[in-house]
Every structure is written in C-alpha cells, then in structure tokens.
C-alpha atoms as an extended CHARMM CRD file, in Angstrom:
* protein
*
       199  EXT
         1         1  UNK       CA            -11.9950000000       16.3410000000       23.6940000000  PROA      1               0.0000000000
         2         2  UNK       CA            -11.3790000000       12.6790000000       23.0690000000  PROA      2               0.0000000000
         3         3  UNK       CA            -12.9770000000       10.1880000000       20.9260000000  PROA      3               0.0000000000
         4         4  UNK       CA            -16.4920000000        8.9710000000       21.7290000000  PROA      4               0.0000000000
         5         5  UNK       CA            -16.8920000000        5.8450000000       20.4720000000  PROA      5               0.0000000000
         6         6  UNK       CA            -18.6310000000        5.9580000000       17.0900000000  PROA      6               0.0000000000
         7         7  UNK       CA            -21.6620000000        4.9630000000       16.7690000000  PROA      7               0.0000000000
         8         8  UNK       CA            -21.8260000000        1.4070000000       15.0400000000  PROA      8               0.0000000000
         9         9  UNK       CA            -23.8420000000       -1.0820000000       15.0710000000  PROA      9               0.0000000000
        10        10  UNK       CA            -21.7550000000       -4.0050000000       14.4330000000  PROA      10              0.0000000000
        11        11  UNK       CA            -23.4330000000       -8.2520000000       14.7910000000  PROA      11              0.0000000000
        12        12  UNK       CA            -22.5800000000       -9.8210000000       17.8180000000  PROA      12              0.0000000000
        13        13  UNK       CA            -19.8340000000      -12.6210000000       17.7770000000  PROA      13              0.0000000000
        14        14  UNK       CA            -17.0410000000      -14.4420000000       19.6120000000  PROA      14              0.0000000000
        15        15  UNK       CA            -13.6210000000      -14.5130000000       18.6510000000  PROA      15              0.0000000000
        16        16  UNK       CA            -11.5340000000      -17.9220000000       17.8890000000  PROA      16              0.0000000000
        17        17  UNK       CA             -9.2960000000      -19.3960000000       19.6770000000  PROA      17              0.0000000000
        18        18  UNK       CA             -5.5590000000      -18.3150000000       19.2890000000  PROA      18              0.0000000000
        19        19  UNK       CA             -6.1060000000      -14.6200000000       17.5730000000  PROA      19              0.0000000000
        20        20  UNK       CA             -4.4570000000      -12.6850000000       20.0790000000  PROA      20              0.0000000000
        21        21  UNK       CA             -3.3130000000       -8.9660000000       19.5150000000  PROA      21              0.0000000000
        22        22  UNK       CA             -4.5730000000       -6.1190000000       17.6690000000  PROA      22              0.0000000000
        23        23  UNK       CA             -3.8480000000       -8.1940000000       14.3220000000  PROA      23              0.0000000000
        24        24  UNK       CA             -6.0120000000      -11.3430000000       15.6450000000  PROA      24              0.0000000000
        25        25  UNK       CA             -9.1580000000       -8.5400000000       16.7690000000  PROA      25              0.0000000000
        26        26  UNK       CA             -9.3320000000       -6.7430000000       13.2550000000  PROA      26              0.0000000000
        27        27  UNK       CA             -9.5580000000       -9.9030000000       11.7160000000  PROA      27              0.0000000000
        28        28  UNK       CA            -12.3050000000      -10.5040000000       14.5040000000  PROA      28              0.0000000000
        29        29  UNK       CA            -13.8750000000       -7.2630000000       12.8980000000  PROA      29              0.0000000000
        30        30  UNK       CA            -13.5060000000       -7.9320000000        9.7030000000  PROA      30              0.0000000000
        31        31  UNK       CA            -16.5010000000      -10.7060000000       10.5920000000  PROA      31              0.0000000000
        32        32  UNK       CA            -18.2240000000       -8.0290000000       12.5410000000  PROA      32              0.0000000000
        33        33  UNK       CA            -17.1120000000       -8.9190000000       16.4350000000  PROA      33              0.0000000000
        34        34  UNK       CA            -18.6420000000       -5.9520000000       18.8800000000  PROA      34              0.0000000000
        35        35  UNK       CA            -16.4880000000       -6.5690000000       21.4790000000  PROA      35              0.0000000000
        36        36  UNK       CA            -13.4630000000       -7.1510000000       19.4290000000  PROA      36              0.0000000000
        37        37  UNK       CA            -13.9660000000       -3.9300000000       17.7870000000  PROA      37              0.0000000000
        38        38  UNK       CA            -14.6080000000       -2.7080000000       21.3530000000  PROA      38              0.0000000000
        39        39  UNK       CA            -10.8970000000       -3.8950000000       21.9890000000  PROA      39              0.0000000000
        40        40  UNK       CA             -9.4880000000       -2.3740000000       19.4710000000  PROA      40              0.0000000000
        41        41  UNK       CA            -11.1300000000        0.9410000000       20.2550000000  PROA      41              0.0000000000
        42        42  UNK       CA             -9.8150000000        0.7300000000       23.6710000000  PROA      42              0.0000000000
        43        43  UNK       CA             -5.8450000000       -0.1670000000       22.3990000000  PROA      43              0.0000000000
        44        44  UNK       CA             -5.7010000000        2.5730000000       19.4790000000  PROA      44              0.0000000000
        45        45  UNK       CA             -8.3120000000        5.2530000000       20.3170000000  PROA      45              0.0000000000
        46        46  UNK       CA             -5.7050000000        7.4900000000       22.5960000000  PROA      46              0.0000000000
        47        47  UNK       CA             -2.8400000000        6.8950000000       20.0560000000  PROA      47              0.0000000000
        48        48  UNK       CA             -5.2510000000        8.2840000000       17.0210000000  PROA      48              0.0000000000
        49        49  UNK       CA             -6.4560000000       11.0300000000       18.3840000000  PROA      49              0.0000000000
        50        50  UNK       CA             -2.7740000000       12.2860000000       19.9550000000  PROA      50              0.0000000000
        51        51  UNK       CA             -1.2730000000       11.7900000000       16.3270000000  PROA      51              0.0000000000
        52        52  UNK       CA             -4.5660000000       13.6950000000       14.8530000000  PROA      52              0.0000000000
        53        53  UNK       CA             -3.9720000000       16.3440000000       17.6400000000  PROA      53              0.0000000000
        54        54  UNK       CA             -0.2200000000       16.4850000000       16.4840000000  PROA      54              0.0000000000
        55        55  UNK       CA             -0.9630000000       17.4360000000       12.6840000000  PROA      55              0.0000000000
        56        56  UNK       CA             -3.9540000000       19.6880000000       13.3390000000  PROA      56              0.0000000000
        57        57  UNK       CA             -3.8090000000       21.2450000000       16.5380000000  PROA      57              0.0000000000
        58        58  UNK       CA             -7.0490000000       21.8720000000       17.2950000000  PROA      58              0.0000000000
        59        59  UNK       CA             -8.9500000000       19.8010000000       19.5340000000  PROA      59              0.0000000000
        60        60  UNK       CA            -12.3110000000       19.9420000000       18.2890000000  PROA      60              0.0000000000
        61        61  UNK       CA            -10.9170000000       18.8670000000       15.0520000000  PROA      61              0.0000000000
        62        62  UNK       CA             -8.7840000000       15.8340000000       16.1650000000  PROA      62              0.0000000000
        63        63  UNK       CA            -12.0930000000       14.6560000000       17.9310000000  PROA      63              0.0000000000
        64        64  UNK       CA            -13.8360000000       14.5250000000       14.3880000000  PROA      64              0.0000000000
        65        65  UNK       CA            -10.6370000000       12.8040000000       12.7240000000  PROA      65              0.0000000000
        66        66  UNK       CA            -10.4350000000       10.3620000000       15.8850000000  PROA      66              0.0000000000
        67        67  UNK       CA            -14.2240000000        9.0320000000       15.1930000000  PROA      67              0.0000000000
        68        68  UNK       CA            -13.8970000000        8.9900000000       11.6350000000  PROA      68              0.0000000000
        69        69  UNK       CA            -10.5660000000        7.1010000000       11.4720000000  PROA      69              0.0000000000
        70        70  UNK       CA            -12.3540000000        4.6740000000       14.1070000000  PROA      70              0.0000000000
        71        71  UNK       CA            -15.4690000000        4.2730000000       12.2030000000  PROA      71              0.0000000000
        72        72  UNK       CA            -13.0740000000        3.5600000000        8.9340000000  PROA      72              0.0000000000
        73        73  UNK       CA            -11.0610000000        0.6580000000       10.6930000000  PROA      73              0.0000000000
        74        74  UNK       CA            -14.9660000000       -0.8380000000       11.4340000000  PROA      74              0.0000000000
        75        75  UNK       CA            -15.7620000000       -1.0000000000        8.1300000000  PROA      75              0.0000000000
        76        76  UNK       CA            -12.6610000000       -2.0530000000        5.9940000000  PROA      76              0.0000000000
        77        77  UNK       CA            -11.1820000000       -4.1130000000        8.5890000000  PROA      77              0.0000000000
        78        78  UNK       CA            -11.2060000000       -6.9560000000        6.0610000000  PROA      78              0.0000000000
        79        79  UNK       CA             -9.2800000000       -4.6780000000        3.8110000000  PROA      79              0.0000000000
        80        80  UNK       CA             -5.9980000000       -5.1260000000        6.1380000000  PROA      80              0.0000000000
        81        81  UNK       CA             -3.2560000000       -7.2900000000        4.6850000000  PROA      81              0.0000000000
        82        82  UNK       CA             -0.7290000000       -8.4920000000        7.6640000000  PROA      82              0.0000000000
        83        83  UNK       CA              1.8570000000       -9.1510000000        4.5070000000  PROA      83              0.0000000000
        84        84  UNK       CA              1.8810000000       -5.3870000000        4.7030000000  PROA      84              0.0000000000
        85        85  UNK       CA              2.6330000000       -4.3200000000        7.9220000000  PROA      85              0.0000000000
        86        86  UNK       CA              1.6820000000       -4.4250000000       11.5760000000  PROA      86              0.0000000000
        87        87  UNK       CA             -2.0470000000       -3.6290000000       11.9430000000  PROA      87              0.0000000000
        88        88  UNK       CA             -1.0350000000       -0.7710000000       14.6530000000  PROA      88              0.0000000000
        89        89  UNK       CA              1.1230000000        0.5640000000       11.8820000000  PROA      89              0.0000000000
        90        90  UNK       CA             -2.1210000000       -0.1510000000        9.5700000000  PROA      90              0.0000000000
        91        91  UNK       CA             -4.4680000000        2.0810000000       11.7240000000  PROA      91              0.0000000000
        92        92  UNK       CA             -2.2060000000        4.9040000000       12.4360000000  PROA      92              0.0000000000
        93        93  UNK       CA             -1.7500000000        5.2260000000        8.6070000000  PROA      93              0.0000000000
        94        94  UNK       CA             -5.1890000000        5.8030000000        8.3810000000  PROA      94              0.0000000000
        95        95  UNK       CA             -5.5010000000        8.4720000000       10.8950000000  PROA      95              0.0000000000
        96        96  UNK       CA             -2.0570000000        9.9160000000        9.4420000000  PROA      96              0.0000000000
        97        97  UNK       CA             -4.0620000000       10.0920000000        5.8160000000  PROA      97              0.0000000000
        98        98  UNK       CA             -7.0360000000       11.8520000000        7.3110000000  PROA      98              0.0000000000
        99        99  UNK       CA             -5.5580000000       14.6960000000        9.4500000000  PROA      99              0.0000000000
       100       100  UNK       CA             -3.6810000000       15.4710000000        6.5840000000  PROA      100             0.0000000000
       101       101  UNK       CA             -6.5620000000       15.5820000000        3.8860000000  PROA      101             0.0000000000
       102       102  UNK       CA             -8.3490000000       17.4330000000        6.6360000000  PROA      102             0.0000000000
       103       103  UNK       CA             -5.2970000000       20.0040000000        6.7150000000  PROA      103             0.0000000000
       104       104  UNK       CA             -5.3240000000       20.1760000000        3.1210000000  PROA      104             0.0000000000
       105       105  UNK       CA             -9.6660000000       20.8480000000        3.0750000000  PROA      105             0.0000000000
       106       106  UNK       CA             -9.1260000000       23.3310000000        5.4250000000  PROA      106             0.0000000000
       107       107  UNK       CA             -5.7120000000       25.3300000000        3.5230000000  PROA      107             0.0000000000
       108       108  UNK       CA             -7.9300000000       25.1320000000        0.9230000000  PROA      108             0.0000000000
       109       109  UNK       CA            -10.7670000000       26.8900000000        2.5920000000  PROA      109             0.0000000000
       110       110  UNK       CA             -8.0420000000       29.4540000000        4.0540000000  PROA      110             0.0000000000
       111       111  UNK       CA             -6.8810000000       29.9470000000        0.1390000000  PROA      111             0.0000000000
       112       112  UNK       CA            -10.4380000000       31.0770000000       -0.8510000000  PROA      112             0.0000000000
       113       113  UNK       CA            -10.8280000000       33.0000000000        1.8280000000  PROA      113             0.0000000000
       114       114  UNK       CA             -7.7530000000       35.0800000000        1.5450000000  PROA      114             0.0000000000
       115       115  UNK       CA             -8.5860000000       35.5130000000       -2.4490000000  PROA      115             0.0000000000
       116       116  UNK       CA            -11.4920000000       36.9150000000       -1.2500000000  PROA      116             0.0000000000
       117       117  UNK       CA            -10.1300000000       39.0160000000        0.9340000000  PROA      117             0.0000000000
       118       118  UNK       CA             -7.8010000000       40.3420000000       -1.6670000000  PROA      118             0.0000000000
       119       119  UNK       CA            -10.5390000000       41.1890000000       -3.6340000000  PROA      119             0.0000000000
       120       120  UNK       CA            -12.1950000000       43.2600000000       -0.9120000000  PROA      120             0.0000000000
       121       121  UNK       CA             -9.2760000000       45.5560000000        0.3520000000  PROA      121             0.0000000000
       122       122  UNK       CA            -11.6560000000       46.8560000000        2.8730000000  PROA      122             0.0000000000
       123       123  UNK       CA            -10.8930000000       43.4380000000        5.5990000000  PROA      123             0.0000000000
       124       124  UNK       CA             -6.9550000000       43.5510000000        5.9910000000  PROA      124             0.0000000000
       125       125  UNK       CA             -5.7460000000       40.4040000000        7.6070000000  PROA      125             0.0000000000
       126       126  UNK       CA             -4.0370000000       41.8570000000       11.1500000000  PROA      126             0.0000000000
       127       127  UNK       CA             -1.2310000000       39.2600000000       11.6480000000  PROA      127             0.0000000000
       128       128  UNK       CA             -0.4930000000       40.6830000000       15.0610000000  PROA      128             0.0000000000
       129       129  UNK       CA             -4.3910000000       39.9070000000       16.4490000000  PROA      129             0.0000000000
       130       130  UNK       CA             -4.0790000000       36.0290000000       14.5980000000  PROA      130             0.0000000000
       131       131  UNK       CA             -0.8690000000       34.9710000000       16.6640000000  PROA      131             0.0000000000
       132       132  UNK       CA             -2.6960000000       36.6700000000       20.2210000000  PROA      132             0.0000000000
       133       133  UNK       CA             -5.3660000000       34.7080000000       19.2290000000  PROA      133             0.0000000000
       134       134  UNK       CA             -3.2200000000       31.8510000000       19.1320000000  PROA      134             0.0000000000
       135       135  UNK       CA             -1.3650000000       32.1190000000       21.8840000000  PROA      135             0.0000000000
       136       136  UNK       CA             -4.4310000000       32.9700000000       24.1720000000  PROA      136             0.0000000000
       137       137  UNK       CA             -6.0490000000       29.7840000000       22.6910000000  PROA      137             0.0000000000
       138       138  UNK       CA             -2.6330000000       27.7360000000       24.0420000000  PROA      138             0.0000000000
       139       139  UNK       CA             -2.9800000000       29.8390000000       27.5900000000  PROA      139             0.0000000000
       140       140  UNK       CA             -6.5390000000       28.5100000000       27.9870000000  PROA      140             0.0000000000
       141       141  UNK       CA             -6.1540000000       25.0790000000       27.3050000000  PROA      141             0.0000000000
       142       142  UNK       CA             -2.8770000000       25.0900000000       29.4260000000  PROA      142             0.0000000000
       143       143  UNK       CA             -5.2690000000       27.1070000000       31.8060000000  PROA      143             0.0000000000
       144       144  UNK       CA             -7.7480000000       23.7500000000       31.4130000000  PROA      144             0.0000000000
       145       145  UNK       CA             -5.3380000000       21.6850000000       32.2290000000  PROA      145             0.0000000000
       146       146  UNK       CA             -4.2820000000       22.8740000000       35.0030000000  PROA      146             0.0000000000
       147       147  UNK       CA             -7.7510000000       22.5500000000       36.3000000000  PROA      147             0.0000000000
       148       148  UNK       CA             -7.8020000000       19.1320000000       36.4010000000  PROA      148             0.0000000000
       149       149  UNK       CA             -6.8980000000       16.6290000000       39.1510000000  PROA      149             0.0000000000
       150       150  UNK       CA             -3.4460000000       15.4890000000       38.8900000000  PROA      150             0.0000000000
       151       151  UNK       CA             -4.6280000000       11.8190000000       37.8350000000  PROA      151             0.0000000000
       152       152  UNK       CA             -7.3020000000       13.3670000000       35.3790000000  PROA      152             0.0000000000
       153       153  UNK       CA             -4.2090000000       15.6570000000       34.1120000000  PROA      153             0.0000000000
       154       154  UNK       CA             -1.5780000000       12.5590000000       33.8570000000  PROA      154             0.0000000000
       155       155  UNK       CA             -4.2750000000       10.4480000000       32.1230000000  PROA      155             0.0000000000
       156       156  UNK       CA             -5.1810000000       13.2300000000       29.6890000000  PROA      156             0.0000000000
       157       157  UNK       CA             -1.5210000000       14.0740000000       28.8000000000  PROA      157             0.0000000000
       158       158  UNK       CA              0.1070000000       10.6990000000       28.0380000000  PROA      158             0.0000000000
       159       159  UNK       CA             -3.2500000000        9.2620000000       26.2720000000  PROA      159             0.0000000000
       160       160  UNK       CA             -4.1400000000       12.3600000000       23.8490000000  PROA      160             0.0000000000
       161       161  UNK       CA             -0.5680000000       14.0220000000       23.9860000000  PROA      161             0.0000000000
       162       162  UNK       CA              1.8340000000       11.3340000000       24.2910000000  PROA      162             0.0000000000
       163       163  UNK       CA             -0.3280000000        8.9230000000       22.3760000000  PROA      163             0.0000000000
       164       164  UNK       CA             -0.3710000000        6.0120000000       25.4470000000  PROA      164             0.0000000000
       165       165  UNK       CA             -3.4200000000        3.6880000000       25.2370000000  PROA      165             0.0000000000
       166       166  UNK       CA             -5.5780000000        3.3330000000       28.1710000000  PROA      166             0.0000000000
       167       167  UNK       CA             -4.5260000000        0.2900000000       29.4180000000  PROA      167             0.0000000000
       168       168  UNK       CA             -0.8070000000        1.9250000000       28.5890000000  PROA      168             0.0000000000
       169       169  UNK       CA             -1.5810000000        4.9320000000       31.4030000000  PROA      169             0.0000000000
       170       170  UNK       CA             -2.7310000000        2.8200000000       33.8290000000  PROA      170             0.0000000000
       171       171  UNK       CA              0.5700000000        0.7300000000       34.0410000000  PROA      171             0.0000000000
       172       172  UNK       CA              2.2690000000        4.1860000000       33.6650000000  PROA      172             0.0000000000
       173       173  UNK       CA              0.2750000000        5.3090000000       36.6650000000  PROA      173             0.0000000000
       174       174  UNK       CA              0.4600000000        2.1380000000       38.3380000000  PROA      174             0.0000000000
       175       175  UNK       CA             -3.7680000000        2.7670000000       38.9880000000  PROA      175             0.0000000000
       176       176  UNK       CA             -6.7850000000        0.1060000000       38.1640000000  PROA      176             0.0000000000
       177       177  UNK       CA             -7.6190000000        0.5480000000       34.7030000000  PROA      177             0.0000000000
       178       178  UNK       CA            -11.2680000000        1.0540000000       35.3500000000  PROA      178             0.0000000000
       179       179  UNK       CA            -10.1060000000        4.2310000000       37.1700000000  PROA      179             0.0000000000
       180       180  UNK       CA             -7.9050000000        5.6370000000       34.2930000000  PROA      180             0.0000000000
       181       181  UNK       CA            -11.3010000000        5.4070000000       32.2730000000  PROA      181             0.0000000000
       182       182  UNK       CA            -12.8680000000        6.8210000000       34.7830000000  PROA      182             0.0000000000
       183       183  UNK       CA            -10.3360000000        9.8160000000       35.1610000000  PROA      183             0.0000000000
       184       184  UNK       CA            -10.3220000000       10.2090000000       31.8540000000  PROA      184             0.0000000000
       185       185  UNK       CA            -13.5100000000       10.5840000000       30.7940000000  PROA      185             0.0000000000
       186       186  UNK       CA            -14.3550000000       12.8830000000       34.0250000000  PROA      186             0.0000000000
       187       187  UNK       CA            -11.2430000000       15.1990000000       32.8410000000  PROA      187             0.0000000000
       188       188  UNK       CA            -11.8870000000       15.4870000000       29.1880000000  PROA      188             0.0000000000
       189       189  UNK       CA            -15.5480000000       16.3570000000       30.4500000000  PROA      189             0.0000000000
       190       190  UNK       CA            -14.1020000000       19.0830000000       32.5180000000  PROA      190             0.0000000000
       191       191  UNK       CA            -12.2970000000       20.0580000000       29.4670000000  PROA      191             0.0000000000
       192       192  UNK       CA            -14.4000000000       20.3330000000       27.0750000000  PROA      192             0.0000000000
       193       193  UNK       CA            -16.3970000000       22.7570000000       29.6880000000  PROA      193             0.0000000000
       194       194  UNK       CA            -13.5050000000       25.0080000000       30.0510000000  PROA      194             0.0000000000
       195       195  UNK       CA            -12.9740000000       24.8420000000       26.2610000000  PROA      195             0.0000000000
       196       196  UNK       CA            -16.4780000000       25.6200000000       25.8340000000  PROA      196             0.0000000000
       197       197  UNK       CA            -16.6650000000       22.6690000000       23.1300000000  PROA      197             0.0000000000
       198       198  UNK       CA            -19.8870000000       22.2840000000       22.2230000000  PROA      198             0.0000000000
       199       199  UNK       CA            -21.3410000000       19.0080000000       21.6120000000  PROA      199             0.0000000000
C-alpha cells in the first residue's frame, strides 16, 4: 500500500554544516547525498502518497505515483529554486502534477473504451453493478482496516490518509519512532494481503 522506497542508487556523501530542513537536504541531493535523500523520503513519503490517494483513489495506483514522484525529486533535485517556494510546497506540486496526468491517462483510456463499447451495442455498461463494485471495494478496505492493530490502524490512517509524516505519527501517538515504522510497515503488509495487491 505505501511507498517502497525507489530503487536508486545515489553516491555516498555528507551533508554541510548549517543545511537544516527539507530545503538544506534537497540541496544535499541535488549533489547526490544517500542519506539525505533517505531523509527526505522519510519527511514527505506519507504526505505524497495520502495526496496521490486523495486524487485517485485507488491504492495500487497512489503506490505507483508515490515511487515515481520520489524517484523524480532524486533526480531534479538541483532543479528546485527556494526563490520559488518552500521545497515541501515544491514536492507536493510534483506529486499533485502526476496523480493528475495519471487521472487524465486513465479518462483517456475510459474514453476509448466506452467508444468502443458504443460501437459494439452487444456490452451495455450496467451502472448499477459499477457503483456495487465500488462500494464493495470501500467495504473491504474499511473491512482491512479494521483488521489491523489499533497502532498499525492509527499509523496507517494519519500517514497515508491524513498525510502525517512518520516522524509526525509518532509524536501524534506519543510512541518511539522506530515503532511507528515498524507498525507501519507490518500493517500496510497486512493490507496489501487483505487487498490481495499483488507485488
């Protein structure tokens, strides 16, 4: 369900003295810093795939946007211009700009498909069985969810649904941060079983 780290293989470096905050660690990964990007992942990767999650709605989905947005903020890190805005606002741009070209690829997909089906009058499009299908897609992840431990649920909600970063959740929760990972990656595990995402 949420992000994986992509899979990068940035040069190792150390940071300088004095760049503090998410601004100070993309300029760290502009110059190809592992553990700054590692940093970064760890302060933005919740909030990108909640607002991915928001515009799409699908899960699976999100997941893709998440890495992709993350792997994007690897590579043009130099490309950010503090002039222009904070470099929070900077990354959630990004993700904004790709669930929405992904919602456009895929209405576009759903447009050829429904001017084929008005070619072939023999596969009506049943409204009624689309919105069940919807709505017993939102019972079973609502069924997931309930599955979970209450930490693994709390973690899950305010990362991926409330858009909280890690470290964020484990002040909420007043828990170790170590253990919020922990939770975290055991629940969305759990989830994506009861989703039946595959991998």
């Amino acid at each position: 369900m949420g992000p994986r780290k992509p899979t990068v293989r940035p040069s190792e470096g150390g940071g300088q003295a004095g760049e503090v905050g998410l601004e100070g660690l993309l300029r760290r990964v502009a110059r190809g810093d592992r553990a700054a990007f590692e940093e970064v992942y760890e302060q933005v990767a919740g909030q990108v795939y909640g607002l991915a999650l928001r515009v799409l709605r699908d899960p699976a989905q999100s997941e893709e946007v998440a890495q992709d947005v993350l792997v994007e903020v690897w590579r043009s890190a130099a490309r950010y211009e503090p002039s222009r805005g904070s470099a929070r606002a900077w990354v959630m741009t990004i993700a904004h700009r790709r669930a929405v070209d992904r919602v456009r690829s895929a209405q576009a997909a759903v447009n050829r498909e429904e001017r084929v089906a008005r070619l072939d009058v023999r596969r009506p499009f049943d409204e009624v069985a689309d919105s069940v299908e919807k709505t017993l897609e939102l019972e079973r992840l609502r069924r997931c969810l309930n599955g979970l431990t209450e930490l693994q649920r709390e973690s899950v909600t305010f990362a991926y649904y409330d858009g909280y970063s890690y470290r964020e959740v484990a002040e909420l929760l007043k828990v170790p941060l170590a253990t919020v990972k922990t939770r975290m990656r055991d629940g969305l595990i759990r989830m994506r079983d009861c989703l039946g995402v595959e991998r």
